[in-house]
N, C-alpha and C positions, 0 to 999 in steps of 0.2 A: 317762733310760733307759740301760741298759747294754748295748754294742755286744755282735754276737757274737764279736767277734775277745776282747775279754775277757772272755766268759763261758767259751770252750774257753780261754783261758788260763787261768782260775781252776778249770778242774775238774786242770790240772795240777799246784794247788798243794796239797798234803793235808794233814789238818785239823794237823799239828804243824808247820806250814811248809817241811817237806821237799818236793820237786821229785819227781813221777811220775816214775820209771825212764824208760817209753816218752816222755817228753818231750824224749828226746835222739833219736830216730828219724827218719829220714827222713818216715816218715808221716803225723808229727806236725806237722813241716815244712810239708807239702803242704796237711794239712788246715787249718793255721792262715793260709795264702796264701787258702785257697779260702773262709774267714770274712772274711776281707778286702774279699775279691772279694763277696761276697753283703751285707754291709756296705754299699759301693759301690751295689751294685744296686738295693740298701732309701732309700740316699740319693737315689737319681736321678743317680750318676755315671754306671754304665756300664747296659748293657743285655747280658747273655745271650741266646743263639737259638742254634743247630743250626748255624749257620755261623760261628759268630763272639764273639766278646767286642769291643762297638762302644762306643766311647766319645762318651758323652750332655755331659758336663761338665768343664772343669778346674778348676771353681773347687773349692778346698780345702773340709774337712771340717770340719776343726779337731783331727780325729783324725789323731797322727802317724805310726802306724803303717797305716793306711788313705789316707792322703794319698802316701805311699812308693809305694805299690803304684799307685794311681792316675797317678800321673809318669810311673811305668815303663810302664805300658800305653798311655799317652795318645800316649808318644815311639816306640813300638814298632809294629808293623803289625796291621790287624785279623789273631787266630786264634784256635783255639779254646779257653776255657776248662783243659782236659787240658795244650795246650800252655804257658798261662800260668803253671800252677802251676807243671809240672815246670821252667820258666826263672828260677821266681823262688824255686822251693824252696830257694837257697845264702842267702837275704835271711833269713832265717826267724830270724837267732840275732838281729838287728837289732831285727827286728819284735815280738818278745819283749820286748826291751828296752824300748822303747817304749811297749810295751801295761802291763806291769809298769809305769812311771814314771808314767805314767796312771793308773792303779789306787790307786799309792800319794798322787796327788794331788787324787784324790777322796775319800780318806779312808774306800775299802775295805780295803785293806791298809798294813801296816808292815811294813819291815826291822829286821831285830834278830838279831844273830848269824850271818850270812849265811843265813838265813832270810825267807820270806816269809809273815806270818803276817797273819788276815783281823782287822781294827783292832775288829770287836765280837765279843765272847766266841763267838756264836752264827755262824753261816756265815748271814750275812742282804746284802743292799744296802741301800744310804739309799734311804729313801722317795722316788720320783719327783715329779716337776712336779704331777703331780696327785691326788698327794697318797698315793697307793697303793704298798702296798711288794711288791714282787716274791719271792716264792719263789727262790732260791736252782736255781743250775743242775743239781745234784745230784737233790736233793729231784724238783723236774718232771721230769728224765730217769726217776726212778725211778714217780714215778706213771703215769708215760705208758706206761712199759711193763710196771707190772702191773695197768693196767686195758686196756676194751676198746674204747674209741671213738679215734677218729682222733687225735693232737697238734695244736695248732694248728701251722699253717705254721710258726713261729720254730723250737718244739720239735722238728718233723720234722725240721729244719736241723740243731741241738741235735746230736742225736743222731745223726743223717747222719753228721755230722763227727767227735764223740764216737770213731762206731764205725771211721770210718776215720784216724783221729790215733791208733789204741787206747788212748785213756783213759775208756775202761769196766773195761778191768782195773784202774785206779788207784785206784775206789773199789767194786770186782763183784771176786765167787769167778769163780773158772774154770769151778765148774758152774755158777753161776748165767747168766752169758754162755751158756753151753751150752743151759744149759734154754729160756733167751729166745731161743735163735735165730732163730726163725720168726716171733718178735711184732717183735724188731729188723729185722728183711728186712723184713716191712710197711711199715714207718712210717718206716725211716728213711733209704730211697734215694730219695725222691718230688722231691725239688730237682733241677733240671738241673745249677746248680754241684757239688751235691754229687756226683753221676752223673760230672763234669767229673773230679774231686779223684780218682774211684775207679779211674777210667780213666789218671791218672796215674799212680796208685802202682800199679797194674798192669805200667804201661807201665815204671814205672820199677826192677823190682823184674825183669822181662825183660832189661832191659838188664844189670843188674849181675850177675845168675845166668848170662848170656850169659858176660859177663866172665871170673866166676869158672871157669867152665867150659872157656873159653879159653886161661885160664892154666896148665888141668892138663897135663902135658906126661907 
């Protein structure tokens, strides 16, 4: 199966192998911690709740960029998810790194010309353990939100993240985001982490308009 922490990293990479703009963003930063972090949760490292981000396990993942994130929380004191991100959103160019090298050692993508390009003609993954091949992260973000029954849990995630990393504009018009607003707000705040991630960039987008504001003399 494919983690989420590389599935938001593969809706950053588009179909010529060029890098989503927004993928140099704060946001995208945060969102990609917060894939981590639910990653983690799907494993049975940590736990989520309202008071905290507890940690359940240290033992390793095998994912390296998921295993990072796990260190630093394990060493660090219970708080809240919102907090986690925004401490580990400077981690982010790392964790990219990482997830990419993994990707590429799976035999989803290749480097070629300082490009990242997907290793089968078609945006597909390798068939799973059981035999089943998964649709592609693109592809489900798009059905899910122009039909009318709920996403599975992963997909909610999916798309959680998607719309707070903004890479819905990476491969969505401007109207088209527009036009889905309302089917996007359904479906895709329902995770507590993701709720967590939204609250960061919130938080963290106050802080710096603070900033900038401060500085006008």
């Amino acid at each position: 199966m494919i983690s989420l922490t590389e599935e938001l990293t593969l809706l950053a990479v588009e179909d010529d192998g060029r890098i989503a703009y927004t993928a140099g963003s704060p946001n995208f930063a945060m969102a990609l911690v917060g894939a981590c972090i639910v990653d983690l949760n799907k494993a049975g490292r940590v736990d989520a709740d309202l008071q905290g981000l507890n940690v359940l396990s240290t033992e390793p993942t095998g994912l390296e960029a998921q295993d990072r994130v796990l260190e630093v929380i394990a060493a660090g004191p219970v708080q809240t998810t919102e907090r986690w991100v925004l401490e580990l959103q400077g981690d982010s160019p790392d964790l990219v790194r990482m997830t990419l090298a993994h990707l590429q050692r799976r035999g989803i993508l290749h480097q070629a010309e300082k490009r990242f390009l997907w290793a089968l003609r078609a945006r597909r993954y390798p068939i799973d353990d059981g035999g089943k091949e998964q649709k592609e992260a693109k592809l489900r973000i798009l059905a899910a939100l122009l039909s009318e029954g709920l996403p599975t849990p992963d997909d909610s995630m999916l798309i959680g993240l998607a719309v707070a990393g903004g890479l819905l504009e990476a491969f969505m018009s401007k109207s088209e985001v527009a036009r889905l607003a309302e089917r996007i707000a359904e479906i895709g705040g329902l995770d507590l982490v993701v709720r967590g991630v939204e609250s960061a960039i919130r938080a963290d987008a106050e802080v710096r308009a603070h900033a900038i504001m401060l500085s006008i003399h």
